[in-house]
C-alpha positions in Angstrom: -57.4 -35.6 -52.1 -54.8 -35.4 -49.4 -52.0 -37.9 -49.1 -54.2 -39.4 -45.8 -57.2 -39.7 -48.1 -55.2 -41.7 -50.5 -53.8 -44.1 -48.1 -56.7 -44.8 -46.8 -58.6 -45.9 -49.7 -56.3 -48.7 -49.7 -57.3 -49.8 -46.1 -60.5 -48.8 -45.1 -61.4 -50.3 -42.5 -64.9 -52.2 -42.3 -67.5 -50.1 -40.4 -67.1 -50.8 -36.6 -64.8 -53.8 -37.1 -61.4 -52.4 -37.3 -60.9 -55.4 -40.4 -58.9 -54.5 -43.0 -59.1 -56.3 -46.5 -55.8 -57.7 -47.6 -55.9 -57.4 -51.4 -57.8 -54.0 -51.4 -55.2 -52.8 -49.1 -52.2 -53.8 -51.7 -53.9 -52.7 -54.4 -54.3 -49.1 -52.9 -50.4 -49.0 -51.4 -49.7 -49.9 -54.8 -51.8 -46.4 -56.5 -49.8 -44.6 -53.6 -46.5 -45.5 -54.6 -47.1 -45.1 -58.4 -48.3 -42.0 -57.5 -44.7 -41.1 -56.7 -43.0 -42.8 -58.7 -41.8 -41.4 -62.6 -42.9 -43.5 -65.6 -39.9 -45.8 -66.2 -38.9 -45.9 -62.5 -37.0 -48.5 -60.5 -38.8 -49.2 -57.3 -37.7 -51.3 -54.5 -40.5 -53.0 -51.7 -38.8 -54.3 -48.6 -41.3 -56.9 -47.4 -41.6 -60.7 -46.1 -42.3 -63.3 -48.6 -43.2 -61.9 -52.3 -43.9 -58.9 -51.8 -47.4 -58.3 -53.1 -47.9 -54.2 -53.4 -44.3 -54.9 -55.5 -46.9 -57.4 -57.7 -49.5 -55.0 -57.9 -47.3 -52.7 -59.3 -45.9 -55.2 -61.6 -49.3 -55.8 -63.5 -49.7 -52.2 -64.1 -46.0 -52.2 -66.1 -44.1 -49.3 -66.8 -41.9 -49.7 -63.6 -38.9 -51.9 -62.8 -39.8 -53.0 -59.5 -37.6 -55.4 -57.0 -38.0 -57.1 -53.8 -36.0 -57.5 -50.9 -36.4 -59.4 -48.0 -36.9 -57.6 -44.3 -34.0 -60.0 -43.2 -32.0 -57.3 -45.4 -33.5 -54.3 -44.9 -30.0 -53.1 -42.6 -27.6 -54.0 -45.5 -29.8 -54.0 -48.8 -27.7 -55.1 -51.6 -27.9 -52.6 -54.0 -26.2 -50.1 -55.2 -26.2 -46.2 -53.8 -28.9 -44.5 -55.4 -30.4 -47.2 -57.1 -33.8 -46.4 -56.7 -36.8 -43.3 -57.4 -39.1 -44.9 -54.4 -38.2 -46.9 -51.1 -41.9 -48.8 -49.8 -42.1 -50.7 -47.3 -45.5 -51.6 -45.5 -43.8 -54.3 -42.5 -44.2 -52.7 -39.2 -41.4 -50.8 -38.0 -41.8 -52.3 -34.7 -40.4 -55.9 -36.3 -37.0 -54.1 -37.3 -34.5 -55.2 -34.6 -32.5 -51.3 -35.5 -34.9 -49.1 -37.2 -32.5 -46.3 -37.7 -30.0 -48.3 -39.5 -33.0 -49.6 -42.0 -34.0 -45.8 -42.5 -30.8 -45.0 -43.5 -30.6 -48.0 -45.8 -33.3 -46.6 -47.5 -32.2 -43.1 -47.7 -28.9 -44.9 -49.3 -30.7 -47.1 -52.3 -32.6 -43.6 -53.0 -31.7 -41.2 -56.2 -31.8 -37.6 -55.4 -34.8 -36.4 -55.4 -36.5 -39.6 -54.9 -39.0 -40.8 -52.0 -39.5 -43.6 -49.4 -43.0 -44.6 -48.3 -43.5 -46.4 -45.0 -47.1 -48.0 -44.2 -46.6 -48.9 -40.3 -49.7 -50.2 -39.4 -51.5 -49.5 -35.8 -52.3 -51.9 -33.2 -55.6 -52.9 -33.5 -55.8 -53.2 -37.1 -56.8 -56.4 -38.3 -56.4 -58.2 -41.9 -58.4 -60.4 -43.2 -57.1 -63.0 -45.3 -53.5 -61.6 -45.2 -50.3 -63.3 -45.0 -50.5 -66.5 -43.0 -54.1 -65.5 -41.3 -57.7 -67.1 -42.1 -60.6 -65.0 -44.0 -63.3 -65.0 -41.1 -63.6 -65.2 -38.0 -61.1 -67.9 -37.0 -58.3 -65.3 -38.9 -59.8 -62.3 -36.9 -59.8 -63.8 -33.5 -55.8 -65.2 -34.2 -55.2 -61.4 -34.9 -56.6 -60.3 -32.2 -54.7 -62.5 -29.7 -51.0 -61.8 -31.5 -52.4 -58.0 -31.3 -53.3 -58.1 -27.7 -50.0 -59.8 -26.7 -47.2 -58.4 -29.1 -48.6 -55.6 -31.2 -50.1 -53.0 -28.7 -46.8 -52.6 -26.8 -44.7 -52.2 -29.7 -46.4 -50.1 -32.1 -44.2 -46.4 -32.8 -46.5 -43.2 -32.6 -46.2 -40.4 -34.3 -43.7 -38.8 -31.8 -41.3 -41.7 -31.4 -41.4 -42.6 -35.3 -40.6 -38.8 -35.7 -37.6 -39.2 -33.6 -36.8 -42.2 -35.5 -36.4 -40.1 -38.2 -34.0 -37.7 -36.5 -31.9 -40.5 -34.6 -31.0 -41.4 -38.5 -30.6 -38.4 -40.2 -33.6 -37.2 -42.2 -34.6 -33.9 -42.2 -37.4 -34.2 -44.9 -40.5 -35.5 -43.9 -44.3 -35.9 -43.3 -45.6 -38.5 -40.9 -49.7 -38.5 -41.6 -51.7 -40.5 -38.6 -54.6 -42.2 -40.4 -57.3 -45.0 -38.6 -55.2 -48.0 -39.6 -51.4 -47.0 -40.0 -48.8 -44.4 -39.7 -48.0 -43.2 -43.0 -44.4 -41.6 -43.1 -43.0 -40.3 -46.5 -39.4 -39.4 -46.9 -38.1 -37.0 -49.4 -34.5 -37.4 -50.3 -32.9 -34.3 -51.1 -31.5 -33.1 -54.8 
């Protein structure tokens, strides 16, 4: 199964809806990153509020996973090389300096190590996530944020790619799936 095929099983979307459920999609970020990550390894989600693919992880055990807030995701406050995996699943478009938050987490990671970015696509909704409605009420607020925010901020491939050379990384794979940009980092040994 190819790194694409494994993010998506997180965030299928329903057939012809473009709805994405909120707790499946966590649950399968959360299979990614373990995937990456060595048993034992410290893990660090940048996120709003608790953090949820972080508690996902948690459950399973055998990691030491922390949180930090996407207020900090410019000056994280750990250590160098603190960390085997970097996720973050917040859309890159909401980071006021995006290259300055990719070098942050190229920072915090050990050699060797990996970040995972989730950037979700305009027109993707979530059901029942963070601060929306299950339904149809949920899907239609979405919808409106989508059509007037979302569509005209959202990176593609080519400018998240220059992103990624703007701060510095030379290591990477940016895989366009139906719902999200996923972009995976490889920090050097």
């Amino acid at each position: 199964m190819t790194h694409a095929q494994k993010a998506e099983e997180g965030q299928k979307a329903e057939e012809g809806t473009g709805v994405v459920n909120d707790a499946e999609r966590h649950r399968g970020r959360a299979r990614m990153v373990a995937e990456r990550t060595p048993a034992g390894g410290r893990i660090l989600e940048v996120a709003r509020g608790t953090g949820r693919t972080a508690l996902e992880l948690a459950k399973s055990g055998g990691y030491d996973v922390e949180v930090a807030d996407v207020e900090a995701a410019s000056e994280l406050p750990y250590a160098d090389r603190s960390f085997d995996v970097v996720f973050c699943g917040v859309p890159f478009r909401d980071f006021a300096v995006p290259v300055e938050v990719l070098r942050e987490f190229r920072r915090v990671l050990k050699p060797g190590g990996r970040a995972l970015l989730v950037d979700p696509r305009e027109g993707v909704l979530v059901d029942g996530g963070e601060g929306v409605p299950k339904g149809k009420a949920g899907r239609s607020a979405t919808r409106f944020i989508r059509s007037r925010v979302w569509s005209r901020r959202a990176y593609s491939k080519a400018q998240f790619a220059e992103l990624l050379a703007r701060a510095d990384v030379i290591a990477y794979d940016i895989v366009e799936t139906p719902t999200s940009l996923v972009v995976e980092i490889a920090q050097a040994r």
